[in-house]
C-alpha positions in Angstrom: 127.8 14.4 141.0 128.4 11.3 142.8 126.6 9.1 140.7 127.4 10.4 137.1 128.8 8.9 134.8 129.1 12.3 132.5 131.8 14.2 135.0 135.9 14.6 133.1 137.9 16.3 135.2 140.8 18.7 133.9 144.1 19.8 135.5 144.5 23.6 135.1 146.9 26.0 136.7 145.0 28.9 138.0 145.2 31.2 140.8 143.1 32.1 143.3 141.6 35.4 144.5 138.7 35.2 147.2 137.2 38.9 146.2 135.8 40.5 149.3 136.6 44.0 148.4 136.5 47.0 146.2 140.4 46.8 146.5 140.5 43.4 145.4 138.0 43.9 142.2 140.1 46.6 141.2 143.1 44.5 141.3 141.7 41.8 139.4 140.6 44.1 136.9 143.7 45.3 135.8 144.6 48.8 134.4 146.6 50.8 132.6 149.9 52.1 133.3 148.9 53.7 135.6 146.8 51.4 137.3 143.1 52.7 136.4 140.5 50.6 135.9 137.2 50.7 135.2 133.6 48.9 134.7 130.9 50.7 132.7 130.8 54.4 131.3 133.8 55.7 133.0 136.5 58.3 131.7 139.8 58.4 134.2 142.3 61.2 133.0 145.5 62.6 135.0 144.4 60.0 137.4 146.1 57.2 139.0 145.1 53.9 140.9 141.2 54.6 140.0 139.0 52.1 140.0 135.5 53.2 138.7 132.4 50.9 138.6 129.4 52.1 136.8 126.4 50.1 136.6 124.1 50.8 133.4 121.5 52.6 134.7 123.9 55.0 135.8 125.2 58.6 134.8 128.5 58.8 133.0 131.6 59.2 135.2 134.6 61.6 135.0 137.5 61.3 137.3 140.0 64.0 136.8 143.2 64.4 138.9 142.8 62.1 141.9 145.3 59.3 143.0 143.9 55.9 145.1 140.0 56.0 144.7 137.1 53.8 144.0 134.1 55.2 142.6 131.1 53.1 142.6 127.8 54.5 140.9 124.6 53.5 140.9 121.3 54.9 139.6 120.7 57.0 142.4 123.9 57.3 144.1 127.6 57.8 143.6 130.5 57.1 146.5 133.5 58.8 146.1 136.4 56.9 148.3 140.0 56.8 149.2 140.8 53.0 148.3 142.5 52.9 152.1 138.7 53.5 153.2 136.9 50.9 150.9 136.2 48.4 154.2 134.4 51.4 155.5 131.8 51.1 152.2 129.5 48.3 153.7 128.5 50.8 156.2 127.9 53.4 153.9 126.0 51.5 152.1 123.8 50.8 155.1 123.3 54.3 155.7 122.1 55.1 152.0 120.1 52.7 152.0 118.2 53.3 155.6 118.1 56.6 153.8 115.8 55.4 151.1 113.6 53.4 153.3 112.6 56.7 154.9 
């Protein structure tokens, strides 16, 4: 870039979020009124403060009645968490995987 002579440079005003966790994804996700959110095939119903991420290759997701949880789904595996517990998801993680490695 020093050398360049093809750079612009444009103000903006935008804000800043260094996402580190599940919490903050589902924050800057949004929601609806009642704060749910979602990624992927997910259905959230009598629920509030769900965030569900669903990657493609995985199964369909239902959350009925549940307040404050992050769901994350994969092919293989699906964590179920209260969203005060979602720093304790690397080490889960760690363990599932260890677990396919056997």
């Amino acid at each position: 870039m020093e050398k360049t002579d093809r750079a612009a440079v444009y103000s903006a005003a935008l804000t800043w979020s260094d996402i580190g966790s599940w919490n903050e994804i589902a924050m800057a996700r949004g929601g609806d009124a009642r704060g749910n959110a979602g990624r992927g095939r997910a259905t959230i119903v009598d629920s509030s403060g769900v965030y569900a991420h669903v990657l493609e290759d995985a199964p369909h997701v239902a959350v009925a009645g549940l307040k404050d949880v992050i769901v994350i789904a994969t092919g293989d595996t699906i964590l179920i968490a209260s969203k005060d517990k979602a720093r304790s998801i690397d080490a889960i993680a760690r363990i599932v995987e260890a677990d396919r490695e056997e």
